[in-house]
N, C-alpha and C positions, 0 to 999 in steps of 0.2 A: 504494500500500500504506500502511496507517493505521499509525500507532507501533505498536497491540498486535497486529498483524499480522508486524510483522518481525520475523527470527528471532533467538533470544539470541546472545549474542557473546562469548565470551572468549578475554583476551589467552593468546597462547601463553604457556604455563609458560618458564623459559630452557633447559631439556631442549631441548624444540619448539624454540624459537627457533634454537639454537643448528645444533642440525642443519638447518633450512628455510636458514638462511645458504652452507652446506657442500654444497649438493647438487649429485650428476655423474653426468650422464647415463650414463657409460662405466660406474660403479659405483655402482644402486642401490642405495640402502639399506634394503632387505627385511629383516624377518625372516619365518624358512619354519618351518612346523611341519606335521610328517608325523604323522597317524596312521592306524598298521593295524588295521584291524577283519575278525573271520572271517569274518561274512555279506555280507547286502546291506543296501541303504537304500532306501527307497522315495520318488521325486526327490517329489512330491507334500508329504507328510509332513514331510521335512526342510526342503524350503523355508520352510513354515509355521513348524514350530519353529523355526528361527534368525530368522527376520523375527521370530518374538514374543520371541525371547533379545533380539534387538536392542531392541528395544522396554520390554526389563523391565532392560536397561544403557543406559539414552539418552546416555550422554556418548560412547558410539564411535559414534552417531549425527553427523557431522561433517563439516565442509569447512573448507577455506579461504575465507576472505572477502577478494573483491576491495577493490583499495586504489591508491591513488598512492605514487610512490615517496617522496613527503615524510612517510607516515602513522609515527607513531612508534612502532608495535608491529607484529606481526601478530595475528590474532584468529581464531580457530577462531567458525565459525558452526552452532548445533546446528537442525539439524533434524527435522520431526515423523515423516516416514518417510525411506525410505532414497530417492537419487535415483537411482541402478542396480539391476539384480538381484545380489545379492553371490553365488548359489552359481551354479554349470555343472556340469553333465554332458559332457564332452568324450566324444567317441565311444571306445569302447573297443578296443584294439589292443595287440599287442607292444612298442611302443616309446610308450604312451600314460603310464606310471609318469615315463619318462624326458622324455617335452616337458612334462609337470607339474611336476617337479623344475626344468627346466630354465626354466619362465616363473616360477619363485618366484624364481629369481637376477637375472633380467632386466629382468623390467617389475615396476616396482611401479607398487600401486592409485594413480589420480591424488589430488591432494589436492583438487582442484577437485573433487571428487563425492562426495558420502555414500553408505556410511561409504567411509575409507580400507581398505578389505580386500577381499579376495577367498577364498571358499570354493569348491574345486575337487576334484568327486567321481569318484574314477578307479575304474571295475568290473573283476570277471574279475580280480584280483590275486590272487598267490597267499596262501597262509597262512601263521603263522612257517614259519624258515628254523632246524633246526637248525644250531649252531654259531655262527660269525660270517658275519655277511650285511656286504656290501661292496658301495656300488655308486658307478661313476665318476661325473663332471664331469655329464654328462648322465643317470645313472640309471638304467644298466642293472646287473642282478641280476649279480654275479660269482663267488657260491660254485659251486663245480660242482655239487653236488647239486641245485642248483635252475636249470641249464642246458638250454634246446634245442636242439637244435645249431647252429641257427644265431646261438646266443649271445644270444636275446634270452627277457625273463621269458615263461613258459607261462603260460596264461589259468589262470583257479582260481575260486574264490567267493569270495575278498574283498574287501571294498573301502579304498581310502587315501583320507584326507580331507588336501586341502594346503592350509592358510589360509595367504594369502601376506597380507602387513603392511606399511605404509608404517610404515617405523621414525621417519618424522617426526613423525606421531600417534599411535605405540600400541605399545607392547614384548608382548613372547610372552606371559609370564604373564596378564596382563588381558584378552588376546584368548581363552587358555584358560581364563580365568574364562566369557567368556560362549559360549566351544562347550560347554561341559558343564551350561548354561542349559538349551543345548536339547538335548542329549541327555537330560534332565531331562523338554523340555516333549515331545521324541517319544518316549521310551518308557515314561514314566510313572512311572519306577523313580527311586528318590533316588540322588542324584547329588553328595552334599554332601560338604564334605570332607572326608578323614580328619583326626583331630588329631595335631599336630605332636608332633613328639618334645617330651618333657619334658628340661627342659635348665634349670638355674638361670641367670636373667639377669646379665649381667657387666654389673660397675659400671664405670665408666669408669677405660681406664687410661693412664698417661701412655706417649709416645712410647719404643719398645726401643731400649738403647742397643746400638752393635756393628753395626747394620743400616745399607745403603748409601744414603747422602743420596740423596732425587728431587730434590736439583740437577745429579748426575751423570748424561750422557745414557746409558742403559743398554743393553746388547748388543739388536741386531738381529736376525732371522730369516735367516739367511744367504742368500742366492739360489742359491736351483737351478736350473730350467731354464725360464723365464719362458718362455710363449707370446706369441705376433704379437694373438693376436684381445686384447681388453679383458676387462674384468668379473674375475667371482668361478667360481671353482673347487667342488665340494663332494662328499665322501665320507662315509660312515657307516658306522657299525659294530653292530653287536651282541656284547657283550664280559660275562664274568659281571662280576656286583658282586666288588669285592675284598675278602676277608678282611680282617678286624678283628679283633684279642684280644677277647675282654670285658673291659671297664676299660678301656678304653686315654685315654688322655688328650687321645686327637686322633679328629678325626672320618673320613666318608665324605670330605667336601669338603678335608679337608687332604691326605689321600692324593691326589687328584685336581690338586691345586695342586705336589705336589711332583711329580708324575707330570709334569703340563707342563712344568716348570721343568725335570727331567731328562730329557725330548723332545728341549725346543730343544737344551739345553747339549752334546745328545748329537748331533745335526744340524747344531752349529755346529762342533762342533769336526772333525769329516767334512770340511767343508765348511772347513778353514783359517781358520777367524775366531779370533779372537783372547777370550781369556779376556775376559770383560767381563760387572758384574751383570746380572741379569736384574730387570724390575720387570713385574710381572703384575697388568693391571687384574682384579676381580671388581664381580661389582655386588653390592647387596644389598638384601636387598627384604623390607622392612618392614610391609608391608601384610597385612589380614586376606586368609581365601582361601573365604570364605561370599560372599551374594552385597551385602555392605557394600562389596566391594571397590574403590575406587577406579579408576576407566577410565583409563588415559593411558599415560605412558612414568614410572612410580613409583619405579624404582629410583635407588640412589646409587652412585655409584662409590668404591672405595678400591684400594689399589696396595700391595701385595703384592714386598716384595725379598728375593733371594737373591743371596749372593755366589758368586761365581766360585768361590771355595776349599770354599765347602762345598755346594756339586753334584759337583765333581773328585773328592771323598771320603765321597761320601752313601754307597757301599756299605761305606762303615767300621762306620758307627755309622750305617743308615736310621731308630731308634727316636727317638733324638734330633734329628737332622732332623725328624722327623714331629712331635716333641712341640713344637720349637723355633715350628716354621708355625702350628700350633694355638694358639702363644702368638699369635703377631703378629696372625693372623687375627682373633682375638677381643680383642683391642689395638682392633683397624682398625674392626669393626665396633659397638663401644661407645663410640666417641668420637664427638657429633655435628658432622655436614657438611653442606653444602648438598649436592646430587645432584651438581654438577661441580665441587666447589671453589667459591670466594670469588672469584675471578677473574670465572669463566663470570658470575655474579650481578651483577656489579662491570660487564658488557658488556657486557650485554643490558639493563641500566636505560636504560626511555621519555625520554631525555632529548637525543638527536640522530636524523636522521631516516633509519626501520628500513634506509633502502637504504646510509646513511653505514656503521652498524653491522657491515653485512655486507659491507663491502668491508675495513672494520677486523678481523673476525673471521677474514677465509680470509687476511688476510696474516699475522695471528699466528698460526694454525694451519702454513702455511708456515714461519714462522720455527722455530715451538716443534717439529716434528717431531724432531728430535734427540732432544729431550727426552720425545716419545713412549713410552707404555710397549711392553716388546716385545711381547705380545700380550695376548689378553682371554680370560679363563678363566668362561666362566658356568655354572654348576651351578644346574639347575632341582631336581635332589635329587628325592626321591620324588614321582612325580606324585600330587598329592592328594587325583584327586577318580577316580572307577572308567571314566569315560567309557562309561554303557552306555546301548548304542543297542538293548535289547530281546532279545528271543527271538532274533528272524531274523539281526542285525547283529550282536550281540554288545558283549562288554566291550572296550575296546584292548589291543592284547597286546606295543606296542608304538610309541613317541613320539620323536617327531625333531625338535630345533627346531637352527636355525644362528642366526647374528648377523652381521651384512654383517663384509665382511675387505676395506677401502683399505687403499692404503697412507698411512703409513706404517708401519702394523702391517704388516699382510697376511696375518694369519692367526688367526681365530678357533679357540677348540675348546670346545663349548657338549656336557653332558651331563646325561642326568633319566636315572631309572629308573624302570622300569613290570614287574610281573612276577614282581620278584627277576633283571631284567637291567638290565646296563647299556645305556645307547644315547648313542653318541658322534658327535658331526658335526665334520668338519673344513672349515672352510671357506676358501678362500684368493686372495690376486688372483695374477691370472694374468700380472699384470707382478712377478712374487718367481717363483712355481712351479708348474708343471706338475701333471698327474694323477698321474704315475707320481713323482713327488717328495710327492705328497699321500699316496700307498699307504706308502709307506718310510717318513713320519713315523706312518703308524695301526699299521705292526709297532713302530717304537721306541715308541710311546703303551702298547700289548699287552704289551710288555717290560718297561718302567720301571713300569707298574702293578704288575705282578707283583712286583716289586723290596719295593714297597712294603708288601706281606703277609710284614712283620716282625712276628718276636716278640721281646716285648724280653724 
């Protein structure tokens, strides 16, 4: 092969890096994204269209590139097509929703083959679910209304699309950039985004005083009833949006951040743990959502504290909790950061060789677990773009995405809205909690929301 023959090569971002370091078998690091649609899709069509999405976004066009353990980086190598087929049609059945849910937790896409991802089109689903739609660990339907009796989903005419993610190359938003390419390239229909709320840009501000040092290691997720097998657990919901004043000084995403904070604290204290702050990762994500958008894993992370005393007495004053997060949030997200801190940047520098790094990286992550935040709060917030697939498939009437849950978290809780509803995922390792410890935390989720449709 000639020099302009070989394919381009770039070094993992320290995102990449950081996680190619971390990786276990027992707990991939998937992200899964559900969507419901009323009709059908025709496999012909859509294959076309995502191969040309793929093609009209070349950076999730990608692999790994072979290396020796001395090489000082890793390097993502782009290619000119893809080297698998990225979608399936798996055969259609009763429990066919549920082994789809169930290989988005378990296998992820290899990194040795372009792209990283997998598109998985499940037929014969039903259409929305009034009420809350619940389904366990592996994905079966649990509302009763939408029960056969022998407890598994009825056939129907629509169809779910499961993009499952290697979270070592590409987080949920960027991958929902390029499905709604090609919902774009197969139904012809514009597909572009909505415009963001208008919001006056926060100028930067210095650090809140009163708020719990991230040097203190902060409360945990208590343990309820850990299973034998590995991996990740996952539940979902459909739950309305919550009430907001007009005016109010705090957002969708701040109710949602106090809502988890007063989950756990309400789960921990159940469960005899001991008062202790709570510090909640979110990410934040800066990027356009036309198709400028940047391919990869874009987001940055900030951390999010509450103390012990004022979760114990959020239903004193919930207005002032709610306005208090609203401060800090928009504190956190106007100060610049690298995506993992100065640290990660500081670890991942090409300067010892990449196999030294990652034997250094999983012993500090070892150490630093204490220091872990208690869990990860992602809000995709309105989905932006209509995802319509045509006359016959229709618009999404309904979006699901999770984010891997190791421990020492062990427990995600990722929500978007599509509809004017909510759509909640809990995801969880199954060395913290069980299914039925999963259902308990999505009624106190249901509850503590509600809490939150204060008026001041």
């Amino acid at each position: 092969m000639t020099t302009a023959e070989r394919p381009v090569r770039v070094p993992f971002p320290v995102v990449d890096e950081v996680a190619r370091h971390c990786l276990q078998e027992e707990e991939p690091e998937t992200v899964h994204i559900e969507i419901h649609l009323p009709g059908r899709l025709d496999p012909h069509r859509l294959r076309k269209a995502f191969t040309e999405a793929l093609h009209r976004h070349p950076r999730i066009l990608m692999r790994e590139a072979p290396g020796g353990w001395y090489r000082r980086r890793y390097e993502w190598e782009l290619t000119a097509e893809p080297d698998v087929e990225a979608v399936s049609f798996p055969p259609p059945g009763p429990n066919a929703l549920r082994d789809a849910r169930t290989r988005a937790l378990v296998e992820a896409p290899p990194l040795s083959l372009s792209p990283p991802i997998r598109l998985e089109v499940v037929e014969g689903c039903t259409g929305p679910v009034e009420g809350s739609e619940a389904t366990d660990a592996v994905g079966e339907v649990r509302t009763p209304s939408a029960l056969a009796p022998n407890g598994s989903q009825p056939a129907g005419d629509g169809t779910v699309l499961f993009l499952t993610i290697n979270h070592t190359a590409l987080d949920g938003p960027a991958c929902l950039r390029v499905l709604a390419t090609a919902a774009e390239l197969y139904s012809g229909r514009d597909n572009s985004p909505a415009a963001p709320p208008t919001r006056t840009p926060d100028r930067p501000q210095p650090p809140l005083d009163g708020t719990p040092s991230n040097w203190s290691p902060p409360a945990r997720v208590a343990h309820g009833t850990p299973e034998p097998s590995p991996g990740n657990g996952l539940l979902v919901a459909e739950l309305p949006l919550p009430h907001r004043p007009k005016g109010s000084p705090y957002t969708v995403n701040d109710q949602l951040m106090v809502t988890t904070a007063l989950m756990i604290a309400h789960w921990n204290r159940e469960h005899g743990a001991r008062p202790r702050p709570l510090r909640i990762t979110m990410p934040v994500d800066d990027r356009p959502r036309d198709t400028t958008m940047p391919i990869g894993n874009g987001t940055r992370l900030v951390e999010v504290t509450f103390t012990a005393d004022e979760l114990s007495h959020a239903c004193d004053d919930m207005p002032s909790l709610l306005q208090r997060t609203a401060t800090r949030t928009r504190a956190l997200k106007s100060q610049p950061r690298p995506q993992l801190g100065h640290g990660a940047a500081l670890l991942t520098a090409p300067v010892t060789p990449v196999a030294w790094r990652a034997a250094l990286t999983r012993g500090l992550r070892r150490a630093a677990a204490p220091w872990t935040s208690t869990t990860l709060l992602s809000n995709i917030g309105r989905i932006p773009y209509a995802l319509d697939f045509g006359e016959e498939a229709g618009r999404a009437h309904a979006v699901w995405f999770s984010a891997p849950a190791r421990m020492p978290r062990g427990l995600t809780v990722t929500t978007a809205s599509t509809a004017g509803r909510l759509h909640l995922a809990l995801r969880w390792s199954r060395a913290l909690l069980s299914h039925g410890d999963g259902a308990h935390l999505r009624d106190l989720f249901e509850h503590c929301l509600h809490t939150t449709e204060a008026t001041p």
